[in-house]
C-alpha positions as CSV (number, residue, x, y, z in Angstrom):
1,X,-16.0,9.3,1.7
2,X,-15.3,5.9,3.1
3,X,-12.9,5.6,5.9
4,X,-12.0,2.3,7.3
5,X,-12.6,2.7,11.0
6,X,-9.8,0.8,13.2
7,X,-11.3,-1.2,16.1
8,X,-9.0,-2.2,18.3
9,X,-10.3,-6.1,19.2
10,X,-8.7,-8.9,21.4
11,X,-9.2,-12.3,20.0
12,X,-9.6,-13.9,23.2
13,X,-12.0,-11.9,25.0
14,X,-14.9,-9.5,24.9
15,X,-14.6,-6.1,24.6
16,X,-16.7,-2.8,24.4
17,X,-15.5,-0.7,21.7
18,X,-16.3,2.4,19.7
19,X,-16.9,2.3,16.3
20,X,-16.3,6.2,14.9
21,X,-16.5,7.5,18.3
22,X,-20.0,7.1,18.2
23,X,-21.3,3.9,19.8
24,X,-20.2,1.4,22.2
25,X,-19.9,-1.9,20.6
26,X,-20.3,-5.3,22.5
27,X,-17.9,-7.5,20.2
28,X,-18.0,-11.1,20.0
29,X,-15.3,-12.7,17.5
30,X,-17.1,-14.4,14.8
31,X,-15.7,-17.7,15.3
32,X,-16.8,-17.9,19.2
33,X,-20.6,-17.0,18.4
34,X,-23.1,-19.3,19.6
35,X,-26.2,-19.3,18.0
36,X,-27.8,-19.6,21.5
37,X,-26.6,-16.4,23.0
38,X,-25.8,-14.9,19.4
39,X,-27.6,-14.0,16.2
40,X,-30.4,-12.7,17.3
41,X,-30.7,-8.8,17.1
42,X,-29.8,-6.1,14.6
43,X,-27.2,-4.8,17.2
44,X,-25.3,-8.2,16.5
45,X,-25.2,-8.1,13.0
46,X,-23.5,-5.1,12.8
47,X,-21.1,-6.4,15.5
48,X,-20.7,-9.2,13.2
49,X,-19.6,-6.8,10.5
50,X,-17.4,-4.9,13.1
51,X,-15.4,-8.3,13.3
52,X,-14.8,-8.9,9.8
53,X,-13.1,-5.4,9.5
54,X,-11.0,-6.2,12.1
55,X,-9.9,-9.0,10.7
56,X,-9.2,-7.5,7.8
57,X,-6.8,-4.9,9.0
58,X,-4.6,-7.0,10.8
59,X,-0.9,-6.4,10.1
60,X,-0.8,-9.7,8.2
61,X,-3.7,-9.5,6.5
62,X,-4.4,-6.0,4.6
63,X,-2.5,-3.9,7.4
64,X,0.9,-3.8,5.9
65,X,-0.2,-3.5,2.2
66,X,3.0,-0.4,2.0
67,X,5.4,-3.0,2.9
68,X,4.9,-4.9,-0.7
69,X,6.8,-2.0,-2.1
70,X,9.9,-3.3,-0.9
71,X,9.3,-6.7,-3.4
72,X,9.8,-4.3,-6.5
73,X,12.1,-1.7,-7.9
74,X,10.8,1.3,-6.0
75,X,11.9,0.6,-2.6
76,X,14.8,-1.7,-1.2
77,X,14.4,-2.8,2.7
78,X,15.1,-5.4,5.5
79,X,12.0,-6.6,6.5
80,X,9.4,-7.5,6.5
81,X,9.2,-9.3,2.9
82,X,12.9,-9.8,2.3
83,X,13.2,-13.6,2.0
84,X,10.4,-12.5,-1.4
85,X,12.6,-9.1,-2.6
86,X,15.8,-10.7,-3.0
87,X,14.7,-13.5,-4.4
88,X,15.2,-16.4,-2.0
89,X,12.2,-17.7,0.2
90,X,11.6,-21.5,0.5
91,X,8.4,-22.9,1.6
92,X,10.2,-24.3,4.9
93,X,11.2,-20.9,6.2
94,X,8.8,-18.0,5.0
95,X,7.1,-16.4,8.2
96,X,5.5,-13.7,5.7
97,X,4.0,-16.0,3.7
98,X,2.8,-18.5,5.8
99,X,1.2,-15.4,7.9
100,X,-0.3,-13.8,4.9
101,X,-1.8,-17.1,4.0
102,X,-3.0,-17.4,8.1
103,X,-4.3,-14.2,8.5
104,X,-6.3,-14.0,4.7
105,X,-7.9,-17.5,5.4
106,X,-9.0,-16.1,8.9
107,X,-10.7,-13.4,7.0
108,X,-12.0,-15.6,5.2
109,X,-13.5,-17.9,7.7
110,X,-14.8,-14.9,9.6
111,X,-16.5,-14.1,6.6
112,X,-18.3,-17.3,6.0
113,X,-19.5,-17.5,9.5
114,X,-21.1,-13.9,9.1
115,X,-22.3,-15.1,5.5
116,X,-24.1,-18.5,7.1
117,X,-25.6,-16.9,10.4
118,X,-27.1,-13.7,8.9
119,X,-29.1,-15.1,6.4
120,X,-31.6,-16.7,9.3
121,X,-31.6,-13.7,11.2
122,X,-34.7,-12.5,12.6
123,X,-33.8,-9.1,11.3
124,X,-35.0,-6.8,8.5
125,X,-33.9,-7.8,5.0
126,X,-32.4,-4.1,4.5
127,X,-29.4,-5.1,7.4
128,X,-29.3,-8.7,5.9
129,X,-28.8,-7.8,2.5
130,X,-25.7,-5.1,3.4
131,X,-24.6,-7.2,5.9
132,X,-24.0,-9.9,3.6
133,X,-22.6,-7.7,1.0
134,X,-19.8,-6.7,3.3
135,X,-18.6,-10.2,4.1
136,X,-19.1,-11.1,0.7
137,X,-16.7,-8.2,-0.6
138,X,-14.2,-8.9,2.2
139,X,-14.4,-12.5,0.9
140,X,-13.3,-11.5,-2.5
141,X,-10.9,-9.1,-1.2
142,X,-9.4,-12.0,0.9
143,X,-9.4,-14.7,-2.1
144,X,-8.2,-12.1,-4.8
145,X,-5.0,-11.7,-2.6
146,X,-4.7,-15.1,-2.3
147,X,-4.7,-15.7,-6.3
148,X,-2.4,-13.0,-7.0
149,X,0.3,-15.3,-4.4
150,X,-0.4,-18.6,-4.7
151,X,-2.7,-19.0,-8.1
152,X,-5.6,-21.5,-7.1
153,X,-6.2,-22.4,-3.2
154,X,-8.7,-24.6,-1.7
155,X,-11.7,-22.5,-1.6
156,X,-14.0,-22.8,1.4
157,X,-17.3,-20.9,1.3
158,X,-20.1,-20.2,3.5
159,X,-21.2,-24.1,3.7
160,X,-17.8,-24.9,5.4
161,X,-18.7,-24.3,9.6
162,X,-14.8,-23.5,11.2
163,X,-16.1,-24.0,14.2
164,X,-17.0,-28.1,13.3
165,X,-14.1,-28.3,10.5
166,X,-11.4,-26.5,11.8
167,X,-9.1,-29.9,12.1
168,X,-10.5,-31.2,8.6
169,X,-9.7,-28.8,6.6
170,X,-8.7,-30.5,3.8
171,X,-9.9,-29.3,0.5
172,X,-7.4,-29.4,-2.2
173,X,-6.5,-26.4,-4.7
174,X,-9.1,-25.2,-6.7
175,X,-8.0,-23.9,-10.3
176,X,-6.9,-20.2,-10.8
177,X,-9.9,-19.9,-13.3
178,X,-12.3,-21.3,-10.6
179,X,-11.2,-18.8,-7.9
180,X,-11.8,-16.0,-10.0
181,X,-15.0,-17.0,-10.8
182,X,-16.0,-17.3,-7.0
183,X,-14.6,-13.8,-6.6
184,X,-16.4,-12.4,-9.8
185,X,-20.0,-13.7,-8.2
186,X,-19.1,-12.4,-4.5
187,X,-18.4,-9.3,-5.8
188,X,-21.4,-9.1,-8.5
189,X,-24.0,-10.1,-5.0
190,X,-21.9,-7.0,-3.1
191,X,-22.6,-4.6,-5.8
192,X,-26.7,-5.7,-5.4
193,X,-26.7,-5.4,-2.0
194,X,-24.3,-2.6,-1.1
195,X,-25.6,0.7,-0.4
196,X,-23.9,3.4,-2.4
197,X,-23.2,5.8,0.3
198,X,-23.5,5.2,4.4
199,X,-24.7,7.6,6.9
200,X,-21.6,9.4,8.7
201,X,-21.9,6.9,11.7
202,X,-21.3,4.1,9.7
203,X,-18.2,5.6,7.2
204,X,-15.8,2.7,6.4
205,X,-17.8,0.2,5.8
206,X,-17.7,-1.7,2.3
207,X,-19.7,0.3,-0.4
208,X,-21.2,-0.6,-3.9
209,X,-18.2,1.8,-5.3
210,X,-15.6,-0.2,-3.8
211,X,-17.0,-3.5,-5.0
212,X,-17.2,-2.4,-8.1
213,X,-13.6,-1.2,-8.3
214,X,-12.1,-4.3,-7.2
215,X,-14.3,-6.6,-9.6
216,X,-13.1,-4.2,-12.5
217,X,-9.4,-4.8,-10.5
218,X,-9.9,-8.4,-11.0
219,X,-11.1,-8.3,-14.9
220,X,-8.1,-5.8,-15.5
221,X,-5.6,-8.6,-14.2
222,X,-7.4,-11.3,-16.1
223,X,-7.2,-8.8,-19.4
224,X,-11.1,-8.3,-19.8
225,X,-10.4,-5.2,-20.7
226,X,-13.9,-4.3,-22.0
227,X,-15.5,-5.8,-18.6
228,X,-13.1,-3.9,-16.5
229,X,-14.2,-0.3,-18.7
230,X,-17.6,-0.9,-17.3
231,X,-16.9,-1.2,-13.6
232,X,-14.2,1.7,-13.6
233,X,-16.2,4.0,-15.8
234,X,-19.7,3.4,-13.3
235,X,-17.1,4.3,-10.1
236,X,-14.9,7.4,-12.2
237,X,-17.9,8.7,-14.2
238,X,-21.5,7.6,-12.0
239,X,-23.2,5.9,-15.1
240,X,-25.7,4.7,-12.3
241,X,-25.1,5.9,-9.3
242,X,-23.8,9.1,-7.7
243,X,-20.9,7.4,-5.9
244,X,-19.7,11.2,-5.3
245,X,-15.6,10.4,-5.0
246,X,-13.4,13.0,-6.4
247,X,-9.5,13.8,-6.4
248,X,-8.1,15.0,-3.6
249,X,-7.2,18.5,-4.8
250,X,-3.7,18.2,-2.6
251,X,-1.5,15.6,-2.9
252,X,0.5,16.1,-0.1
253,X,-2.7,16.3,2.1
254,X,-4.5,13.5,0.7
255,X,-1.6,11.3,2.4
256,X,-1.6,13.3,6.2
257,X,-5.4,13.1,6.7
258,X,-5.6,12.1,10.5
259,X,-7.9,13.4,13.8
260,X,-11.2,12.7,11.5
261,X,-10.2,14.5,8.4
262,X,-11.6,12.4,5.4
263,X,-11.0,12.2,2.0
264,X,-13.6,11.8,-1.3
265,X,-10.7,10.6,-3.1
266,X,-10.7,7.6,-0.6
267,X,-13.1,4.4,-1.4
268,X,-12.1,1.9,0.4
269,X,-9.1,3.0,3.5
270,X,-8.5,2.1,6.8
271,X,-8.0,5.2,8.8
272,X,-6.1,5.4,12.1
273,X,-8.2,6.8,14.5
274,X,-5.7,7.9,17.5
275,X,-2.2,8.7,17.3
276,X,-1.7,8.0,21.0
277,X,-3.9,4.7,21.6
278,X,-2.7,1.4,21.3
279,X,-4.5,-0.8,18.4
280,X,-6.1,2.5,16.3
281,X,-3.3,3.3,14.0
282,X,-1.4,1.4,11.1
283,X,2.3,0.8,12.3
284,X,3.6,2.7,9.1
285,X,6.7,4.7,10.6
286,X,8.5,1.3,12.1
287,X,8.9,0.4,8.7
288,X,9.0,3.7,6.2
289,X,10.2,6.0,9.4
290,X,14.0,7.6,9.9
291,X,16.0,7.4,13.2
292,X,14.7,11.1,13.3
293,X,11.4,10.3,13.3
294,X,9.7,10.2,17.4
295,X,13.1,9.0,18.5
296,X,12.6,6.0,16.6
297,X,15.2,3.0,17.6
298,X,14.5,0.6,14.7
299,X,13.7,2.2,11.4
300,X,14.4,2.8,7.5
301,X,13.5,-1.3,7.2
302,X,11.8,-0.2,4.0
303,X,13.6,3.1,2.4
304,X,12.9,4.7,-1.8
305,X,14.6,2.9,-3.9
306,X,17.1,5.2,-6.4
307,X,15.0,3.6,-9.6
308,X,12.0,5.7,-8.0
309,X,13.9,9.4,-7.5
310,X,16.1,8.4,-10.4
311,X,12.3,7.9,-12.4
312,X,11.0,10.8,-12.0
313,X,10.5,13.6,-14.6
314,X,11.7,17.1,-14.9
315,X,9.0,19.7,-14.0
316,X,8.5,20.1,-17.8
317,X,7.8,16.3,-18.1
318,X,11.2,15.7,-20.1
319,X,13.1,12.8,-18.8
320,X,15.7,13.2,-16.5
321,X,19.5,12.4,-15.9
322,X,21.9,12.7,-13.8
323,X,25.0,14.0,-16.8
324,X,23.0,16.7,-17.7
325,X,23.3,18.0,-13.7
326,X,26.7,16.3,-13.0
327,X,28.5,15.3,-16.0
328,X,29.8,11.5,-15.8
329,X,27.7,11.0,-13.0
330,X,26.1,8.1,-14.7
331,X,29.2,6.3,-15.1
332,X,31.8,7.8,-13.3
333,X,31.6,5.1,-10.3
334,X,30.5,6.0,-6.8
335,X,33.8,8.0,-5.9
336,X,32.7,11.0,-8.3
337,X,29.3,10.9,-7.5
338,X,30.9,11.2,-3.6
339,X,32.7,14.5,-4.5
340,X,29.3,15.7,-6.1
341,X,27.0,15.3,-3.2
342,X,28.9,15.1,-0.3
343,X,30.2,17.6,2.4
344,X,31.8,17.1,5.9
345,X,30.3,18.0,9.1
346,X,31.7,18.6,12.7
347,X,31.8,15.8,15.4
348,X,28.7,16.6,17.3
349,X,27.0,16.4,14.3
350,X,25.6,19.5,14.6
351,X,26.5,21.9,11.3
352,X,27.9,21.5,8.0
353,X,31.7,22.2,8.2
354,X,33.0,22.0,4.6
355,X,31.2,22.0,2.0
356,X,33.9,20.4,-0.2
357,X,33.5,20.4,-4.0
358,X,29.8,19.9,-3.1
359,X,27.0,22.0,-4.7
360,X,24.4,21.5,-2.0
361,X,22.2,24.3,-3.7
362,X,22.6,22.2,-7.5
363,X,22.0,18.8,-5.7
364,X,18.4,20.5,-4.2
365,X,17.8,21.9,-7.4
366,X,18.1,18.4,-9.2
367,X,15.1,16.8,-6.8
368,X,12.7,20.1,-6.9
369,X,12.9,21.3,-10.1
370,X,11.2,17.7,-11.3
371,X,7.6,16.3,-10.8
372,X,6.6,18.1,-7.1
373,X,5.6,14.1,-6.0
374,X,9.2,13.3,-5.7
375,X,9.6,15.5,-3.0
376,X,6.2,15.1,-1.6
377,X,7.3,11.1,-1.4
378,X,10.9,11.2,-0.3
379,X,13.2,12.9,1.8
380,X,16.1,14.1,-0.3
381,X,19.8,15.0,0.3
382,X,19.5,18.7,1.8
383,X,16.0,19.1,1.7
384,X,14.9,19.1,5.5
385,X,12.8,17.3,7.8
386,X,10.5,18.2,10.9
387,X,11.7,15.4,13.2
388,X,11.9,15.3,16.7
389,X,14.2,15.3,19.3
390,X,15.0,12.9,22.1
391,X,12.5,14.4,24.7
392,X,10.0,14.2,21.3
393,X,9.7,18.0,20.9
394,X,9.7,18.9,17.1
395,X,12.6,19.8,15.6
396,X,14.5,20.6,12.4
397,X,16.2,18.0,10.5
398,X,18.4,17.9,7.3
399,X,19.3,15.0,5.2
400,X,22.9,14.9,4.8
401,X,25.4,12.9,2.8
402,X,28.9,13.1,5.3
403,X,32.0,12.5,4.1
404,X,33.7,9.5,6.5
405,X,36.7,10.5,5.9
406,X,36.7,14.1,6.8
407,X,35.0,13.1,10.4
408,X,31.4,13.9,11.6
409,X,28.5,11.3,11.3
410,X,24.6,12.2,11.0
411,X,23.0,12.0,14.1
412,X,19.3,12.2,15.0
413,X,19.6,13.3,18.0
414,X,20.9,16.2,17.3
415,X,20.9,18.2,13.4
416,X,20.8,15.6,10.8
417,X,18.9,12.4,9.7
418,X,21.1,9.0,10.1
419,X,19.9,6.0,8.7
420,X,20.0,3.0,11.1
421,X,21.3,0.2,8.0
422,X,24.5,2.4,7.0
423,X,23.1,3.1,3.9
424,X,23.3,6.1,1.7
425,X,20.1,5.8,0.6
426,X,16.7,8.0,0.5
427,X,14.1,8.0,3.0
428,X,10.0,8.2,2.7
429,X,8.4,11.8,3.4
430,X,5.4,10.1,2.0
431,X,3.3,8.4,5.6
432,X,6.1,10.4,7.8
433,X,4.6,12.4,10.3
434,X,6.3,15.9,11.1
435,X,7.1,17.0,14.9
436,X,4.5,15.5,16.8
437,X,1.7,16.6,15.3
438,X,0.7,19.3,17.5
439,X,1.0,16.5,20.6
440,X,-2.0,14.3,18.4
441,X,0.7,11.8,17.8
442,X,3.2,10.6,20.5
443,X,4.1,6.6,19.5
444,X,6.3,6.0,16.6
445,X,4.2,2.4,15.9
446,X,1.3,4.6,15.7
447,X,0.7,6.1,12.6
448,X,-2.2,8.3,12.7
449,X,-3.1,8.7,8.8
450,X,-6.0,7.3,6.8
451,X,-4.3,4.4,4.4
452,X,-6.4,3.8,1.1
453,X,-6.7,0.3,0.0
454,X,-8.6,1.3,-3.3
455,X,-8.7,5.2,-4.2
456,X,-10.4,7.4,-7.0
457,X,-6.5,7.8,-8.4
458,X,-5.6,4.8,-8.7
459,X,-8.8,3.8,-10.2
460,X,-8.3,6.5,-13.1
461,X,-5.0,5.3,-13.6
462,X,-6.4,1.5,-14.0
463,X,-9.6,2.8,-16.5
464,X,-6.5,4.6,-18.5
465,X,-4.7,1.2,-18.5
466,X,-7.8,-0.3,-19.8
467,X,-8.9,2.1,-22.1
468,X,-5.4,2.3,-23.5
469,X,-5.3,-1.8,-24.1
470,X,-8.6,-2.1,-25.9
471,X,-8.0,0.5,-28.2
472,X,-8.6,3.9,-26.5
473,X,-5.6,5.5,-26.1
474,X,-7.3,9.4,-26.4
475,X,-9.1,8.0,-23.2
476,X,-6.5,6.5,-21.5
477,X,-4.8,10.2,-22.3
478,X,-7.7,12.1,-20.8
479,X,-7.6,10.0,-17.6
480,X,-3.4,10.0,-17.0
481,X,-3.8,14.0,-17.7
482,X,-6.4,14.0,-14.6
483,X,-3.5,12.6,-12.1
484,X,-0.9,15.0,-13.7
485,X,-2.8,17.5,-13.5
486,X,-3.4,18.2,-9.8
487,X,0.2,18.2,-9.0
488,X,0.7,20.5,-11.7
489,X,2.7,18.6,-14.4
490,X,2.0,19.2,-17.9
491,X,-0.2,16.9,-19.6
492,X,0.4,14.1,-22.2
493,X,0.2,15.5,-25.7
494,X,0.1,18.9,-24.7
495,X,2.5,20.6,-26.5
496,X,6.5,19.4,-26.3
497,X,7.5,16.7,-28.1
498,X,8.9,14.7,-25.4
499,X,5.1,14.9,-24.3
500,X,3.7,13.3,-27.4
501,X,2.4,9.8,-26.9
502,X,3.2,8.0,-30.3
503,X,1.2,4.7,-30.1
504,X,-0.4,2.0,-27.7
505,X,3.0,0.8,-26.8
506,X,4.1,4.1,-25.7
507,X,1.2,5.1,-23.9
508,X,1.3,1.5,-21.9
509,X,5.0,2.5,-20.3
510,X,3.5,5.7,-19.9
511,X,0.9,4.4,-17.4
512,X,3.3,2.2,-15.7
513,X,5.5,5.2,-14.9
514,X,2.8,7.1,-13.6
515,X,1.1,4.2,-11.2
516,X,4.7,4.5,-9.9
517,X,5.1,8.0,-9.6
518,X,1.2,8.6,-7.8
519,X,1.1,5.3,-6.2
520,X,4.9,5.3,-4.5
521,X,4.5,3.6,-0.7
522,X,1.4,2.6,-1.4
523,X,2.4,-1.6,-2.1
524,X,1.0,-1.3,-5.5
525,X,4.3,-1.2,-7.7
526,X,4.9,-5.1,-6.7
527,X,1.3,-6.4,-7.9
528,X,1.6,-4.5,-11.3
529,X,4.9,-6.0,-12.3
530,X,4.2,-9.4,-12.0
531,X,0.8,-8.7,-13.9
532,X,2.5,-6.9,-16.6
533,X,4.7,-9.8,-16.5
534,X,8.0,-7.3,-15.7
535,X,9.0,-8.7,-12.7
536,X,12.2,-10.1,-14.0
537,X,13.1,-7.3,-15.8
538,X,12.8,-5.1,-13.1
539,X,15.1,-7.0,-10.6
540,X,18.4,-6.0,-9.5
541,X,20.8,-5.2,-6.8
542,X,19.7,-2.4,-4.5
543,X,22.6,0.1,-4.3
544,X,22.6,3.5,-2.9
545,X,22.8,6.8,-3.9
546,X,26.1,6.5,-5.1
547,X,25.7,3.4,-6.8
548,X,27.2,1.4,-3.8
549,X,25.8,-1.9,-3.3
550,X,23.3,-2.4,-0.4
551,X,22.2,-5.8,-1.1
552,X,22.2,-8.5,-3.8
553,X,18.7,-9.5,-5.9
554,X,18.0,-12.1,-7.8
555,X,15.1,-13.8,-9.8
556,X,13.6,-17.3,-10.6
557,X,11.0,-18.4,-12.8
558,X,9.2,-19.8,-9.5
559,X,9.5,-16.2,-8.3
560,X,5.9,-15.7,-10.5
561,X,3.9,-17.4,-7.8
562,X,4.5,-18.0,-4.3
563,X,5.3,-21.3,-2.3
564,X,2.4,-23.3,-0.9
565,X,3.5,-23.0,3.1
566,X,5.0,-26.0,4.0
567,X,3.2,-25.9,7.5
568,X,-0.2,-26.0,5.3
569,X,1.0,-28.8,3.7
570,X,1.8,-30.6,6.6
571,X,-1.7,-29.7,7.8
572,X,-3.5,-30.5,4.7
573,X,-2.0,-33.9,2.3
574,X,-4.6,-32.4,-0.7
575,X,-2.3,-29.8,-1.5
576,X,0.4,-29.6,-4.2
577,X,3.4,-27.2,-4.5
578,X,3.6,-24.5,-7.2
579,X,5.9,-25.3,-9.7
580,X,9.8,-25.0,-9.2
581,X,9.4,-25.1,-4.9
């Protein structure tokens, strides 16, 4: 079980913190340690390592990997990324990107210093060794992101001293090719060096599992699919070493593990230690959360898209549509699909007064007689809520869709969920805390819950991808049957002919449609599309619900890669723009 432990860290001063609630920690941030008064003791090397996850964690870094969601077609939102979703940043104006770029280079740097400064320690070679394999998977981790945006980036290493370079740094853009080799190597030393388990004190940090599913990550985005095999297979199947991960056997639960409940599903995750402390939890409900969620003020910035519920199979894996619920839903235009689903409610917005020519008990049915995760991952129309109300007491809420014009509107401090944009659309279950977790959790930009960056299921789902491309498709079956299986879908080629895979092809969109139905809120979705090189076909204009239009999208060839921030290039004359900025 690895759980990413969240230190909470100032960057200008000293602080004493505990790392699992175990030991006080003395930190000193990486780029402010003197050889003179640091790098000396065994107790500062693992304070050195302390600092790297920190860094990594950050908001813009690896802290808000859910938000990326909102770039693709299975969520629509507001912020923070929505210069990159609807399809119009410029290198002049992108705060996202130019902090994503910031904060990964920090990581980087940190890194480096850790890399440079350890290897002279007068420790034992055991602490060296691990120690180096962590900043050297972080490294990759850092650079790896930074490929997938911008292609090839100056590449700074170990050799480069940020404390004597900081204003010269002024390398210009290494290829692609060359980048991914210098992650390739990182990773390949962090696999050596790595242990394959810690002790419980030390859960969270980097292990040799995690390195190797993000070097067979890399290989599986470069289309080595026989390289990538390898790595997966040793992390899935233990060809060397008992890594000892293993599904989650609940869903739901794998996604509401919080108070130092830990998953063997999880192999590399940064878990939220505190629901009540400031700096220990992932700020995941100020972005997925509903105006019903801990009195939140600002909320639904990132909501489920209606590609993603619309995706969704029925509960015997057939596809589903909307005519065979509600006939001419599909094209009948949003005033039809209004009679459907909507009802009126009173002016204190406290009951249902009318149901009108609504079926609330059909509408329910459409959402829970299909594949149990898209309930599990969003709130839909009916289905209820444990929110809170305004004194933060738990109570019951229901998702509602009001008719305007027969009065009432949904309001969270009373009965029903209300979404701050106006829109008709769905929200996230999936992250959303219910009530206040027994008092654990009292700060809505606190979100208590261990957040995987790499897990055993999404790992299957990429060794099925894998198999699938170099020829293995009764592998890639056995694998996709695995996921399926523990929410209790029935499996590929089991029986039913809308069940039967029929070639590579089919078995390829198969995969794609179940990373989006197991991986939904997790900021996978956007990654995939670009590597599968879908990312055009899969824009266009968020609309609700109903069909009406939220927002406009659009896409550009230079959309494949992002700009070069034109703050960096101010800073460094050595770079060159990607093509079409």
């Amino acid at each position: 079980m690895k759980i990413m432990k969240l230190i909470h860290i100032t960057a200008l001063c000293i602080a004493a913190m505990s790392l699992c609630g175990c030991e006080s920690l003395d930190y000193t941030p990486a780029d402010q340690m003197s050889g003179k008064t640091f790098w000396k003791t065994e107790a500062h090397a693992r304070q050195a390592a302390v600092g790297l996850y920190s860094a990594m964690k950050e908001p813009w870094c690896f802290g808000m990997e859910f938000t990326f969601d909102m770039c693709s077609d299975i969520a629509d939102g507001t912020s923070p990324w929505a210069d990159i979703s609807r399809g119009n940043t410029f290198a002049s104006n992108s705060g996202g990107v130019q902090n994503h770029w910031q904060y990964l280079y920090e990581l980087v740097h940190r890194s480096n210093t850790v890399i440079r400064n350890v290897a002279t320690m007068p420790i034992s070679q055991q602490t060296i060794d691990r120690v180096t394999g962590e900043a050297r998977f972080l490294r990759a981790m850092a650079y790896f992101r930074m490929l997938n945006c911008w292609g090839g980036v100056p590449y700074y290493d170990e050799t480069c001293d940020i404390n004597k370079e900081f204003g010269n740094l002024k390398s210009p853009r290494s290829a692609a090719d060359e980048i991914r080799r210098h992650i390739i190597d990182d990773l390949t030393e962090a696999i050596e060096k790595l242990p394959v388990q810690w002790d419980t004190e030390n859960l969270g940090r980097a292990t040799k599992g995690a390195a190797y599913s993000l070097r067979g990550k890399v290989y599986l985005y470069n289309r080595e699919w026989e390289k990538a095999i390898a790595d997966f297979e040793e992390v899935v199947y233990d060809k060397e070493n008992d890594h000892g991960y293993s599904l989650h056997p609940d869903y739901n639960e794998l996604f509401r593990l919080y108070n130092g409940k830990h998953s063997p599903e999880m192999i590399f995750s940064i878990q939220s230690l505190d629901g009540n402390t400031p700096g220990y939890a992932l700020d995941i409900v100020s972005y997925f959360g509903n105006k019903s969620t801990m009195r939140l003020i600002a909320s639904n910035r990132i909501v489920p898209s209606t590609t993603l519920a619309d995706m969704y199979e029925n509960l015997d894996g057939s596809p589903f549509d909307w005519d065979d619920i509600f006939p001419g839903f599909n094209f009948g235009g949003s005033q039809l699909r209004r009679e459907y689903m909507s009802v009126a409610i009173d002016q204190g917005s406290t009951k249902v007064t009318d149901l009108l020519k609504c079926d609330t008990t059909k509408v329910m049915d459409a959402y829970r007689t299909r594949d149990p995760r898209l309930c599990l991952n969003i709130i839909t129309p009916y289905s209820h809520y444990l929110g809170t109300d305004a004194g933060s007491s738990p109570m019951d809420k229901q998702f509602v869709l009001a008719d305007p014009t027969k009065g009432g509107a949904p309001m969270e401090a009373m009965a029903f969920i209300r979404n701050s944009e106006g829109w008709n659309s769905y929200f996230w279950r999936k992250w959303i805390p219910t009530g206040n977790l027994d008092g654990y959790w009292g700060e809505y930009n606190r979100t208590p819950y261990e957040f995987p960056l790499i897990r055993l299921g999404d790992v299957i789902l990429m060794l099925a991808e894998a198999y699938n491309e170099a020829g293995y498709t009764d592998k890639a079956v056995t694998e996709v049957n695995k996921i399926r299986a523990r929410v209790g879908m029935p499996g590929l080629n089991s029986g039913a002919e809308w069940l039967a895979v029929e070639d590579k092809a089919d078995m390829a969109e198969r995969i794609r449609r179940e990373r989006a139905f197991e991986l939904a809120g997790e900021g996978q979705r956007y990654w995939d599309l670009r590597r599968w090189g879908l990312l055009e076909n899969s824009v266009k204009n968020a609309t609700d619900i109903f069909g009406d239009l939220m927002y406009t999208r659009s896409y550009q060839k230079r959309h494949e890669l992002w700009p070069i921030p034109l703050v960096e290039m101010d800073r460094n004359p050595n770079l060159t723009q990607n093509e079409g900025w």
